[in-house]
N, CA, C, O and CB atoms as a CASP TS submission, in Angstrom:
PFRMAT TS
TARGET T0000
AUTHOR 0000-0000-0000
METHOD Language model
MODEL 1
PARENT N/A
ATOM      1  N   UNK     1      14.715   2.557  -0.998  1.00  0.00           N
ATOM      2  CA  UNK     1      14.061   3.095   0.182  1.00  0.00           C
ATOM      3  C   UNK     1      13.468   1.981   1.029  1.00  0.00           C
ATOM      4  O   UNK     1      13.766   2.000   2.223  1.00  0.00           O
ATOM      5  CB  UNK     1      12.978   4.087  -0.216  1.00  0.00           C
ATOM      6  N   UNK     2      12.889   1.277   0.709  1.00  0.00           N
ATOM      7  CA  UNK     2      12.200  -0.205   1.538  1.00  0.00           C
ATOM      8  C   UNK     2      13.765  -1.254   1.925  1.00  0.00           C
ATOM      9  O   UNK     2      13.689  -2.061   2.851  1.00  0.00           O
ATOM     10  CB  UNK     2      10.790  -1.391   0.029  1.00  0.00           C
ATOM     11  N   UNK     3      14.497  -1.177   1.481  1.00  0.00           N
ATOM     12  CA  UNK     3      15.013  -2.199   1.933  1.00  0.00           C
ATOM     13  C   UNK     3      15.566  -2.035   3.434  1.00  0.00           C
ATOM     14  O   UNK     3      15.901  -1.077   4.130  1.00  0.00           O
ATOM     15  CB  UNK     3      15.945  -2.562   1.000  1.00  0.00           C
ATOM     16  N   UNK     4      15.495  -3.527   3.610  1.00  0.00           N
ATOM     17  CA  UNK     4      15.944  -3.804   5.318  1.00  0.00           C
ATOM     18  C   UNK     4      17.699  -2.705   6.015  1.00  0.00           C
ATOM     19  O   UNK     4      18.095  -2.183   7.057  1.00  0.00           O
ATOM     20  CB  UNK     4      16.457  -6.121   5.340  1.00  0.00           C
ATOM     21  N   UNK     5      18.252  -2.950   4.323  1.00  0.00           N
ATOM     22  CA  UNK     5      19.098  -2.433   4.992  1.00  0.00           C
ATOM     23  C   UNK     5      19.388  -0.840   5.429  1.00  0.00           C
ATOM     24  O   UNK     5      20.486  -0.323   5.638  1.00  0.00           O
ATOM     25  CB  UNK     5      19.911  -2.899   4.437  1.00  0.00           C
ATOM     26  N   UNK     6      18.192  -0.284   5.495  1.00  0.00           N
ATOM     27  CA  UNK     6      17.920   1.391   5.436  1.00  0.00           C
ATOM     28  C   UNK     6      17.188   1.394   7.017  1.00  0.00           C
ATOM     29  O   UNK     6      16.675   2.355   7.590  1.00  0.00           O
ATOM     30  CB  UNK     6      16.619   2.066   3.832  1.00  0.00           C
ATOM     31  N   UNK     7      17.338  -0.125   7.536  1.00  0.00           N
ATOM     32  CA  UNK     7      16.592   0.281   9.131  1.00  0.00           C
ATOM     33  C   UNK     7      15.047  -0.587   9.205  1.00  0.00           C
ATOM     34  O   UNK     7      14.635  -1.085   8.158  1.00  0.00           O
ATOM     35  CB  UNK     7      16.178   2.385   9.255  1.00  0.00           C
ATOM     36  N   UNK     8      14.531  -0.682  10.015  1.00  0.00           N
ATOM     37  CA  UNK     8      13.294  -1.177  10.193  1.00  0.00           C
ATOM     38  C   UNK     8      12.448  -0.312   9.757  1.00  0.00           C
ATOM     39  O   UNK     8      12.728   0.875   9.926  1.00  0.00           O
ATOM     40  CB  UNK     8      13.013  -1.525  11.398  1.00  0.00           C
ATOM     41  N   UNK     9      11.077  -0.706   9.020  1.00  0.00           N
ATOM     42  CA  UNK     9      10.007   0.292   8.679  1.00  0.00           C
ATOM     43  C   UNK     9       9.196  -0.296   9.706  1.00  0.00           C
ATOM     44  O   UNK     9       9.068  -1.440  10.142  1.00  0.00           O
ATOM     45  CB  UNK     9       9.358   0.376   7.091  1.00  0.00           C
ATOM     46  N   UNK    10       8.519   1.181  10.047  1.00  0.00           N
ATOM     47  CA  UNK    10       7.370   1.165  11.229  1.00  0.00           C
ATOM     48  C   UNK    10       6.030   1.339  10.488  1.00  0.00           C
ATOM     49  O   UNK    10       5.028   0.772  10.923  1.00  0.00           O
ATOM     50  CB  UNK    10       7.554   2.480  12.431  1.00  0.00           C
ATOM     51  N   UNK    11       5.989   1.978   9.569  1.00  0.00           N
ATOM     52  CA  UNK    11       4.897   2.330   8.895  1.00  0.00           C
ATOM     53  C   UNK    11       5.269   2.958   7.685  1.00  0.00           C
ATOM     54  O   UNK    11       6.410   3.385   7.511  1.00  0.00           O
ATOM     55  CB  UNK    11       4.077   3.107   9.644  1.00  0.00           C
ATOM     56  N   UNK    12       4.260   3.050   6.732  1.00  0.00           N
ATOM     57  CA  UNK    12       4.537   4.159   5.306  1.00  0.00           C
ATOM     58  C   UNK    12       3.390   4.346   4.993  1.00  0.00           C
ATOM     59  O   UNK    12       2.361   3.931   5.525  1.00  0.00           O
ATOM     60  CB  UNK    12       5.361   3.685   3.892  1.00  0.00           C
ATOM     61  N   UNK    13       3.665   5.535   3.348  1.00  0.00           N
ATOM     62  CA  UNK    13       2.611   6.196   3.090  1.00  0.00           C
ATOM     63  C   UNK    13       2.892   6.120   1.909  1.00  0.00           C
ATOM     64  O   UNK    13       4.074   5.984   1.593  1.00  0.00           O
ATOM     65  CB  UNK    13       2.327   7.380   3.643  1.00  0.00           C
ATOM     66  N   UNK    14       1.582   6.207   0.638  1.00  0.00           N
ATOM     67  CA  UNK    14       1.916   6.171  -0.838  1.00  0.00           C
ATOM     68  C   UNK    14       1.263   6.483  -0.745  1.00  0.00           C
ATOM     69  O   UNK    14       0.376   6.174   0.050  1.00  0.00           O
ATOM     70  CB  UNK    14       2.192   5.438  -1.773  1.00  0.00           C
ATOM     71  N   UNK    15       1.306   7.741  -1.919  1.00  0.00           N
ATOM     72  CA  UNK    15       0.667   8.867  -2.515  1.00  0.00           C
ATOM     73  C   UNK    15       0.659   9.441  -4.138  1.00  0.00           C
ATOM     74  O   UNK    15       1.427  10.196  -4.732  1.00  0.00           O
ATOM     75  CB  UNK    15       1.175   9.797  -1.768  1.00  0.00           C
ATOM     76  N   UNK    16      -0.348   8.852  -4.481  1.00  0.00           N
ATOM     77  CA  UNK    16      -0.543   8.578  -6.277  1.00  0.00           C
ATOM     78  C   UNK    16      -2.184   8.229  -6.693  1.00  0.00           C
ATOM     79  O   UNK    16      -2.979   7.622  -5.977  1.00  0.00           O
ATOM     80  CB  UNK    16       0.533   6.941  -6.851  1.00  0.00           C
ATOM     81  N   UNK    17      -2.387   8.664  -7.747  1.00  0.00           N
ATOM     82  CA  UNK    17      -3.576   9.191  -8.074  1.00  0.00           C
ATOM     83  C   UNK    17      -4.010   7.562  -8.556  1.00  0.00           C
ATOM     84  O   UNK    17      -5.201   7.319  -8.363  1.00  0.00           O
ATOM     85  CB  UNK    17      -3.558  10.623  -9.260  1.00  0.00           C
ATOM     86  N   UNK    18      -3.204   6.438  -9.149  1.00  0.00           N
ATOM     87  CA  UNK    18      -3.854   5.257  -9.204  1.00  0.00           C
ATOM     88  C   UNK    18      -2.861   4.107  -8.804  1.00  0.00           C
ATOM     89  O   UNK    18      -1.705   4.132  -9.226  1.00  0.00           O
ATOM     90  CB  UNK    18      -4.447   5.088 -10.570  1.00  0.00           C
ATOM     91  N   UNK    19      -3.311   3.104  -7.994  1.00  0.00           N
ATOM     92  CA  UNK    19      -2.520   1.644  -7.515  1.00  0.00           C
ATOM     93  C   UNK    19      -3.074   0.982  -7.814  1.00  0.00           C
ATOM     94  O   UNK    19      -4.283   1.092  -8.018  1.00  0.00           O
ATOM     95  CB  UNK    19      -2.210   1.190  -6.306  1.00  0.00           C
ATOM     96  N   UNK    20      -2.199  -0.266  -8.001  1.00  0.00           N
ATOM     97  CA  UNK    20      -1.993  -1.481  -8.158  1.00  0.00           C
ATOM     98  C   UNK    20      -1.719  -2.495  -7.106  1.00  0.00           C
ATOM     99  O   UNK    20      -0.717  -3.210  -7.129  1.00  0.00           O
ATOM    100  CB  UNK    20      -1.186  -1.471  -8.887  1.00  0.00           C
ATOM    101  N   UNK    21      -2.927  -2.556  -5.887  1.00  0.00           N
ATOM    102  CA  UNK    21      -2.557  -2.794  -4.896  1.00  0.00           C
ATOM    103  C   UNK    21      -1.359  -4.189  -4.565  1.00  0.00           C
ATOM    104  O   UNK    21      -0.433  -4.189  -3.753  1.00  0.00           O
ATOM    105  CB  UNK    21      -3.754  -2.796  -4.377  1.00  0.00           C
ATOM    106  N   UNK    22      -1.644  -4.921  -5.190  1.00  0.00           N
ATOM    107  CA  UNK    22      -1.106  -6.545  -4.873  1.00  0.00           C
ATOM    108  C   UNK    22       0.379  -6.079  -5.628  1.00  0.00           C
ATOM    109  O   UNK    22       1.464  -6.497  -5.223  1.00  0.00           O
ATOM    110  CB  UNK    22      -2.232  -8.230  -5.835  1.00  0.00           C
ATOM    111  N   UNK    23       0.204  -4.967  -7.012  1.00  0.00           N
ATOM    112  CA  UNK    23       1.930  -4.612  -7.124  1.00  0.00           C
ATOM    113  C   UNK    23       2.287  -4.134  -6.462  1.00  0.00           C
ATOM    114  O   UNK    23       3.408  -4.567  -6.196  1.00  0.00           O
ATOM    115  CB  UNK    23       2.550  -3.979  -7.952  1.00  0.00           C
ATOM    116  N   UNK    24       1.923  -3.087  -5.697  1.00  0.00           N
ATOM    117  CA  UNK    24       2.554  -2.294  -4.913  1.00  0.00           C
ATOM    118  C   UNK    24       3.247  -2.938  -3.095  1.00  0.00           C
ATOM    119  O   UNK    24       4.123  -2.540  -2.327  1.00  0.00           O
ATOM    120  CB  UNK    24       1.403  -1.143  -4.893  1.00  0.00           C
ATOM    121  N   UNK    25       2.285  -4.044  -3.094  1.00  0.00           N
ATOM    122  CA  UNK    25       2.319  -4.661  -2.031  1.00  0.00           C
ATOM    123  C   UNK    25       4.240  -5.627  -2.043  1.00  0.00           C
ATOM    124  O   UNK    25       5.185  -5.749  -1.263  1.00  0.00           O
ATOM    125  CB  UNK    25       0.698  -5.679  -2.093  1.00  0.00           C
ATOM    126  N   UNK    26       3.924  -6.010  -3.246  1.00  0.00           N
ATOM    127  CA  UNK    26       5.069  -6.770  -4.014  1.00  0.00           C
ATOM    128  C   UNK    26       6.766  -6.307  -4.069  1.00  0.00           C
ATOM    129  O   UNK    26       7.831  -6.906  -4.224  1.00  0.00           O
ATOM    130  CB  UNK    26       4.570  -6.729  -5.482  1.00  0.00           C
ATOM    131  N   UNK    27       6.256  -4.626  -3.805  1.00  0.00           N
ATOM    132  CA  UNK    27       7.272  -3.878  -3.735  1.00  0.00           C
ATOM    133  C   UNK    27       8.056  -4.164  -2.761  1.00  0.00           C
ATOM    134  O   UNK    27       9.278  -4.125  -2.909  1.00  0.00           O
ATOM    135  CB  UNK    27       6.990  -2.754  -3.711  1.00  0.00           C
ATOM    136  N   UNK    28       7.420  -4.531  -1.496  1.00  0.00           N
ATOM    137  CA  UNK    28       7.722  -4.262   0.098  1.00  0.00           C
ATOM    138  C   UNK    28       8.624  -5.426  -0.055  1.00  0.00           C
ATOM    139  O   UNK    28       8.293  -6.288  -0.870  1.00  0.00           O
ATOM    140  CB  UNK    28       6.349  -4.345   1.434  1.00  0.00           C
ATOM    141  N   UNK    29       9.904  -5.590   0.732  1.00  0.00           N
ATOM    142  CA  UNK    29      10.190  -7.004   1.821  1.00  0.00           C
ATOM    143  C   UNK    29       9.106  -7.676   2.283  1.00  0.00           C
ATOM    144  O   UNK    29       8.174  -7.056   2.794  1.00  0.00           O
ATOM    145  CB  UNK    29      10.892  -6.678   3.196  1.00  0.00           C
ATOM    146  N   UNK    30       9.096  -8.709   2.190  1.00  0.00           N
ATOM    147  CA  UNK    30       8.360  -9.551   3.089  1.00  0.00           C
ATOM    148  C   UNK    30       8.252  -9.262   4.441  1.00  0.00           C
ATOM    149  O   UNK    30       7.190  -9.710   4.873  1.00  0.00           O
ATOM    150  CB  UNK    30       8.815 -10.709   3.046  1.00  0.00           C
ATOM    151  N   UNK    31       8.971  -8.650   5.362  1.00  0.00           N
ATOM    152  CA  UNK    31       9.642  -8.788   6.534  1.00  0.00           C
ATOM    153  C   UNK    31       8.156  -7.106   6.933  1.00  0.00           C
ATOM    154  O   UNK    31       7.530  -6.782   7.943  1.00  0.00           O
ATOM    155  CB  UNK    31      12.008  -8.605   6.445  1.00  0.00           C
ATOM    156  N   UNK    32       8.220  -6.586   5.617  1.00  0.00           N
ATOM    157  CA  UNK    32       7.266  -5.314   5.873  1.00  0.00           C
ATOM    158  C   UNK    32       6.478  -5.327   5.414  1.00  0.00           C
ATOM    159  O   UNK    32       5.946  -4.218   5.346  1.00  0.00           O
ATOM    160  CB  UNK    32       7.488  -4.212   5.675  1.00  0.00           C
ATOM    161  N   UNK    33       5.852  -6.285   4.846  1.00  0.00           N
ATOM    162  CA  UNK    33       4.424  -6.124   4.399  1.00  0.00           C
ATOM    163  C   UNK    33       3.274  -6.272   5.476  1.00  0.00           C
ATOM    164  O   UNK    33       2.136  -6.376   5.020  1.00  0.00           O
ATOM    165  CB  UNK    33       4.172  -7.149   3.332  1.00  0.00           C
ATOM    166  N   UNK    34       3.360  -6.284   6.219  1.00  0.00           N
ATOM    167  CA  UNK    34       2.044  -6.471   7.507  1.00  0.00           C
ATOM    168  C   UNK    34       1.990  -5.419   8.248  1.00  0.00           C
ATOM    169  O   UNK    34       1.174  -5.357   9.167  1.00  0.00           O
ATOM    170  CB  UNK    34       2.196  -7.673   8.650  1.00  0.00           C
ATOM    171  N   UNK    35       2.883  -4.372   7.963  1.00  0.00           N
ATOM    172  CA  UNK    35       3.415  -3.049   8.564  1.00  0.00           C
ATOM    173  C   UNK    35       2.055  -1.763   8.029  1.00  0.00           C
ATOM    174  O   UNK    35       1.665  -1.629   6.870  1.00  0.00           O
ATOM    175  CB  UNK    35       5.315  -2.682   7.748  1.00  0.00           C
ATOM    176  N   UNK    36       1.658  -1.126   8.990  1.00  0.00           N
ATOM    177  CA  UNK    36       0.485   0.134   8.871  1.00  0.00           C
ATOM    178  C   UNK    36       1.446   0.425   7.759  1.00  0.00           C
ATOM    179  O   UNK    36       2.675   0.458   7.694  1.00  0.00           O
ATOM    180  CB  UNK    36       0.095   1.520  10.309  1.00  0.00           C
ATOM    181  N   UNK    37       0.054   0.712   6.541  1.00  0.00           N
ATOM    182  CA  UNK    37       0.445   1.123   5.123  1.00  0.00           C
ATOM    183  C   UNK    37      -0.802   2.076   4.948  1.00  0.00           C
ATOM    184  O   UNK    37      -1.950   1.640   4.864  1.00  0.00           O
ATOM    185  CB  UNK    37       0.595  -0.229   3.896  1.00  0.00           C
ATOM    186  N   UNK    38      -0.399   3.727   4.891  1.00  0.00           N
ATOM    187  CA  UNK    38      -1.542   4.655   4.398  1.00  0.00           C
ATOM    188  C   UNK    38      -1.730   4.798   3.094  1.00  0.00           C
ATOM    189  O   UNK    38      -0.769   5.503   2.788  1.00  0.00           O
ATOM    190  CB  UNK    38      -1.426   5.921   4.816  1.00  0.00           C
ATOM    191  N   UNK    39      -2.262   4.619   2.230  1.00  0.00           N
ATOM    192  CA  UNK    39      -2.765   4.772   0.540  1.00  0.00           C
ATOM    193  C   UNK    39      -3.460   6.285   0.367  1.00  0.00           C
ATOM    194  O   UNK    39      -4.630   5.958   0.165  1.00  0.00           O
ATOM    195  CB  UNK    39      -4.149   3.406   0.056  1.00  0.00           C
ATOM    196  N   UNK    40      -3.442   7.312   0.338  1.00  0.00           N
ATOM    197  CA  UNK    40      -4.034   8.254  -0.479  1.00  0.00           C
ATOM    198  C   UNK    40      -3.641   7.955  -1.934  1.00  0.00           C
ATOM    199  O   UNK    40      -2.650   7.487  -2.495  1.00  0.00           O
ATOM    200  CB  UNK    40      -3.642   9.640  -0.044  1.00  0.00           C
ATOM    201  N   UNK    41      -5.186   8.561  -2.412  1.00  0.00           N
ATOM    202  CA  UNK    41      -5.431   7.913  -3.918  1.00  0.00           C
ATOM    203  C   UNK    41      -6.507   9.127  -4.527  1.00  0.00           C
ATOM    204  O   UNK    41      -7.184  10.042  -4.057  1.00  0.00           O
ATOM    205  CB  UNK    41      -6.284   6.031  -3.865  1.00  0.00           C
ATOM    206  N   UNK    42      -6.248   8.597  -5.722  1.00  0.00           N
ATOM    207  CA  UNK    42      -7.323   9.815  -6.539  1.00  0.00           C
ATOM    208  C   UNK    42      -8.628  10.161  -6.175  1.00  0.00           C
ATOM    209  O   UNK    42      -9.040   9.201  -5.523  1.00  0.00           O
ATOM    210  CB  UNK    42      -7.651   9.469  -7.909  1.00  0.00           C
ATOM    211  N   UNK    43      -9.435  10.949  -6.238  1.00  0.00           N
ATOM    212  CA  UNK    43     -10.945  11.646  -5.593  1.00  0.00           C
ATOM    213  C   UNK    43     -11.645  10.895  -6.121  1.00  0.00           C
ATOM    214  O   UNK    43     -12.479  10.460  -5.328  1.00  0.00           O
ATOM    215  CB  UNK    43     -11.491  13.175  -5.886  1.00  0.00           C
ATOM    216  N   UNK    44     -11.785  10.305  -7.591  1.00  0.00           N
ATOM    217  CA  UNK    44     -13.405   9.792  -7.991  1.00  0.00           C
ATOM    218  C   UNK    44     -13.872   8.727  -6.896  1.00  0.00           C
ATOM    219  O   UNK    44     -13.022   8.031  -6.341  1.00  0.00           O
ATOM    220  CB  UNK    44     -13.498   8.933  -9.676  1.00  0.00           C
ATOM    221  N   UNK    45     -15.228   8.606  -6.590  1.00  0.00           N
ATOM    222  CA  UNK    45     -16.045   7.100  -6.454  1.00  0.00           C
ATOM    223  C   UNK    45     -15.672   6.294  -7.011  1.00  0.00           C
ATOM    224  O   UNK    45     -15.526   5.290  -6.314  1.00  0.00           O
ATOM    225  CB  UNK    45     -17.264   6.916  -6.786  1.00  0.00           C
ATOM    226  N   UNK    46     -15.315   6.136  -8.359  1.00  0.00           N
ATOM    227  CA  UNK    46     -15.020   4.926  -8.906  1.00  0.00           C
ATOM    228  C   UNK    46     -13.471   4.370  -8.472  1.00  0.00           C
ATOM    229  O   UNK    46     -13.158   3.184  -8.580  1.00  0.00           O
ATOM    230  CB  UNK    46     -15.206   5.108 -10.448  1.00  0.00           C
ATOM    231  N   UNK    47     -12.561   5.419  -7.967  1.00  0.00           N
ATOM    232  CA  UNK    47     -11.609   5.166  -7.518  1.00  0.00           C
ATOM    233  C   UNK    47     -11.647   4.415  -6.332  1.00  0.00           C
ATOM    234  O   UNK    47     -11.098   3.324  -6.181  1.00  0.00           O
ATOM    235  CB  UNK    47     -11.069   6.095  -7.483  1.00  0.00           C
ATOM    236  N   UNK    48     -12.340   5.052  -5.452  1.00  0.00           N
ATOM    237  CA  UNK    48     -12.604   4.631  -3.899  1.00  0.00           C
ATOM    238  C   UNK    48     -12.826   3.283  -3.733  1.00  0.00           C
ATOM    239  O   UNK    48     -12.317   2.473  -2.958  1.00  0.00           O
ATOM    240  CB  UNK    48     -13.814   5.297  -3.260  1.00  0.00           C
ATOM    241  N   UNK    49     -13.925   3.139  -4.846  1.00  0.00           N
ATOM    242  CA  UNK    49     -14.412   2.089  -4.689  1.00  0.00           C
ATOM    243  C   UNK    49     -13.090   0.819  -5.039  1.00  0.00           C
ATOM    244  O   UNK    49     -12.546   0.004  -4.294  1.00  0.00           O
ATOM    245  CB  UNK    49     -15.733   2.158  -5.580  1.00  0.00           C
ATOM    246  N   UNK    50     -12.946   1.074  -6.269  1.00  0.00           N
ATOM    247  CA  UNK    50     -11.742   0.435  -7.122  1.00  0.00           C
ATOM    248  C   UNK    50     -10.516  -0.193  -5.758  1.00  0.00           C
ATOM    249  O   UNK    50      -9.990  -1.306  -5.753  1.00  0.00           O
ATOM    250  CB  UNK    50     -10.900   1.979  -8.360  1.00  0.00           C
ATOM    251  N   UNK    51     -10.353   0.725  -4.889  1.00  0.00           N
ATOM    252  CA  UNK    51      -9.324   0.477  -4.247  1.00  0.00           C
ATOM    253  C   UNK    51      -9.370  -0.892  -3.059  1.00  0.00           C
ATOM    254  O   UNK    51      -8.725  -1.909  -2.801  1.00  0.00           O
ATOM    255  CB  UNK    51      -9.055   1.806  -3.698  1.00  0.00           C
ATOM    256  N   UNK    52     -11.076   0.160  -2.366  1.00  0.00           N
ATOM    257  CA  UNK    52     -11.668  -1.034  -1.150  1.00  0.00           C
ATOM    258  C   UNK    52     -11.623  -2.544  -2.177  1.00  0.00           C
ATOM    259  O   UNK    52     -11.045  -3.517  -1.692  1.00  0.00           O
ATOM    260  CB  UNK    52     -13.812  -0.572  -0.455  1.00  0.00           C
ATOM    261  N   UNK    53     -12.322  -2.684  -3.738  1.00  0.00           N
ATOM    262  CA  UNK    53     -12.298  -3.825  -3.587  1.00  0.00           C
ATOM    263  C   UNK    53     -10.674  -4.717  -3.636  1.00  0.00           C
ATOM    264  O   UNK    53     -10.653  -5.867  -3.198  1.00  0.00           O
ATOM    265  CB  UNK    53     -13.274  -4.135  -4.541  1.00  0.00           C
ATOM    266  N   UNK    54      -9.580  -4.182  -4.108  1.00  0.00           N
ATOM    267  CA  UNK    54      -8.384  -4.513  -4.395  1.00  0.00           C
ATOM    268  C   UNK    54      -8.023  -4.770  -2.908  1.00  0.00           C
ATOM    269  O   UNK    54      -7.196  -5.654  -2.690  1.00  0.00           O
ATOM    270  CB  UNK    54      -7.570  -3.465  -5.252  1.00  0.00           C
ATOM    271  N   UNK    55      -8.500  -4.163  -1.976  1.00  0.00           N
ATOM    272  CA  UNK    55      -7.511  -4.054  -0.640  1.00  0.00           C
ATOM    273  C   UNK    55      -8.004  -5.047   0.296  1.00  0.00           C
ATOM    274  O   UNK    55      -7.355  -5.379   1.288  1.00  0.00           O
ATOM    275  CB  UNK    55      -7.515  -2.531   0.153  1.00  0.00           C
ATOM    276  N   UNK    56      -9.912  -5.853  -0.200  1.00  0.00           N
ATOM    277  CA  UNK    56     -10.147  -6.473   0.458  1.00  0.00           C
ATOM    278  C   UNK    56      -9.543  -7.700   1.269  1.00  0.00           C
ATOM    279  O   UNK    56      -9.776  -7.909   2.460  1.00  0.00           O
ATOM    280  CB  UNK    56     -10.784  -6.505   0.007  1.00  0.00           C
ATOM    281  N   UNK    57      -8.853  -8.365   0.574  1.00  0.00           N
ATOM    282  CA  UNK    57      -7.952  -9.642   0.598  1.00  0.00           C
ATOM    283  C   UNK    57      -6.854  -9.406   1.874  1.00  0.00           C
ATOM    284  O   UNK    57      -6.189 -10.355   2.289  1.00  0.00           O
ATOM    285  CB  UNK    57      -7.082  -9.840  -1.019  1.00  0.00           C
ATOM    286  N   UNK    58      -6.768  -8.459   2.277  1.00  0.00           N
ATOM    287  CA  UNK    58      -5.543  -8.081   3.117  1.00  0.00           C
ATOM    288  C   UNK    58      -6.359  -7.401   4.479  1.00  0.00           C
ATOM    289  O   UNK    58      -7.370  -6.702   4.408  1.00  0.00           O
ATOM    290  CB  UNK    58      -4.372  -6.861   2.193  1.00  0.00           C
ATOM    291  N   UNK    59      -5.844  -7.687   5.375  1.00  0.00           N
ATOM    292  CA  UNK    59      -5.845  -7.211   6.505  1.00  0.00           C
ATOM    293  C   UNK    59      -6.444  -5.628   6.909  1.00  0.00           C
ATOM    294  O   UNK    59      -5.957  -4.803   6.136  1.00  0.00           O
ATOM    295  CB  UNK    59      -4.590  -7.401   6.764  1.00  0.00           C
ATOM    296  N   UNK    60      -7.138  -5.163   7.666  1.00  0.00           N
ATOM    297  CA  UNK    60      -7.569  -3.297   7.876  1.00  0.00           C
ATOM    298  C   UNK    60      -7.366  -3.168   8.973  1.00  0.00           C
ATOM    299  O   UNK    60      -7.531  -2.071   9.506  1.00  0.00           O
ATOM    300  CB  UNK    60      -9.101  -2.608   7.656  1.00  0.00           C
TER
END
């Protein structure tokens, strides 16, 4: 599904109750990683939190 040769990605969305941000990031082409990326993620606080600090390193 990510690869270049399926077309340009404009944006995406992942939807899963726990990430691995820097794996998931890893997933992408290079060519799409700087591309609007929406994360819905599991309900707890500890999740929320869990995520902001993983996602800090990267761009908002």
């Amino acid at each position: 599904i990510l690869s270049v040769e399926h077309g340009q990605l404009i944006r995406s969305a992942q939807f899963n109750y726990m990430f691995d941000i820097e794996f998931l990031l890893e997933q992408y082409p290079s060519e799409f990683r700087l591309k609007p990326l929406l994360i819905v993620h599991g309900d707890s606080r500890h999740d929320n939190q869990s995520i902001k600090n993983q996602c800090s390193p990267y761009p908002q």
